[in-house]
N, C-alpha and C positions, 0 to 999 in steps of 0.2 A: 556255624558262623552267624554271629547276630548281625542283626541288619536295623538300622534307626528306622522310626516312624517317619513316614511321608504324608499321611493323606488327612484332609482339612476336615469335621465333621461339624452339624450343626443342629441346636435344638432350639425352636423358635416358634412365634406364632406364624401363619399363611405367610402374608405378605413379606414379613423377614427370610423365610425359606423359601417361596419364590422366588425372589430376589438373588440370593444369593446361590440361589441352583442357576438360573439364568447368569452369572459370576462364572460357573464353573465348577461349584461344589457340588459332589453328585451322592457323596453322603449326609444326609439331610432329613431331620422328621419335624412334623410340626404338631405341637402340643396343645392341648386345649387345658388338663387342669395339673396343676402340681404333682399328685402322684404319676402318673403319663409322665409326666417331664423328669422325674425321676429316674424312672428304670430306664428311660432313654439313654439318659447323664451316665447311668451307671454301665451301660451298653454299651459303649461308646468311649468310655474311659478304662474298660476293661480288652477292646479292642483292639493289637497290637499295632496295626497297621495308622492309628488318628496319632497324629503328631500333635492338630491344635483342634481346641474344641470349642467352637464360638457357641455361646448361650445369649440370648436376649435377657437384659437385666431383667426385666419384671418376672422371668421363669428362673433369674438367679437370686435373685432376693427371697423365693417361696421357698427355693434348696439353698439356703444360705450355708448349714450345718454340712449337706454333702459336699458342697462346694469349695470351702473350706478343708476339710478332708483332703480332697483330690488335691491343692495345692502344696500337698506337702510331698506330692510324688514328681519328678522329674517332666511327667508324661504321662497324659496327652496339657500339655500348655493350651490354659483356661482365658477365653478373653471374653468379658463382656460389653456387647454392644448394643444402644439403645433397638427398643422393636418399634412397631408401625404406630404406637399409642405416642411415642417420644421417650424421651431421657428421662431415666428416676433421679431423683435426686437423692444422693449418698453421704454418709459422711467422710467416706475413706476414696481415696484414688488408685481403683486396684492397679492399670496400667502401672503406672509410680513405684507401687509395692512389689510388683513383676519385676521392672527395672532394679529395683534395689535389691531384692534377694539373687537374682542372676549375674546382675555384676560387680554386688557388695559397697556401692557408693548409691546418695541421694542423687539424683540429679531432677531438678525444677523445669517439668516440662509442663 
């Protein structure tokens, strides 16, 4: 019997993964250089059990090309959330693009 993912994972600098282990999330690693944030992503995405897998942009900007990748699988659902440094600035609105490919309409949020 298959069973859906449940559980929230996250790869981030200190302050972002303290945070959000005090939240609640109790799968959590905190990265210091690209490759490290790497094999985490990959960790973690191969993991059946992570439904969503929050990365701090500045650690998803460095894995752009993995990151990418993973979005073409169903699962673990990828969100990027600023880290403790603040917001990158992008050209693209992933949330937006989440939105659109899940439920096949734009919608201007």
């Amino acid at each position: 019997m298959s069973t859906f993912p449940v559980a929230i994972a996250c790869v981030a600098d200190e302050d972002t993964v303290l945070g959000l282990k005090l939240a609640g999330i109790q799968k959590a690693t905190i990265v210091n250089d690209p490759s490290q944030a790497r094999q985490e992503i990959i960790k973690f995405a191969e993991d059946e059990e992570i439904a969503v897998l929050i990365i701090s942009e500045e650690i998803a900007a460095k894995n752009e090309e993995l990151i990418n990748s993973l979005l073409e699988k169903p699962f673990p659902i990828i969100i990027e959330i600023p880290g403790s440094k603040g917001r990158v600035e992008k050209e693209h609105d992933t949330l937006k693009e989440l939105v659109k490919r899940a439920v096949g309409i734009e919608l201007n949020i």
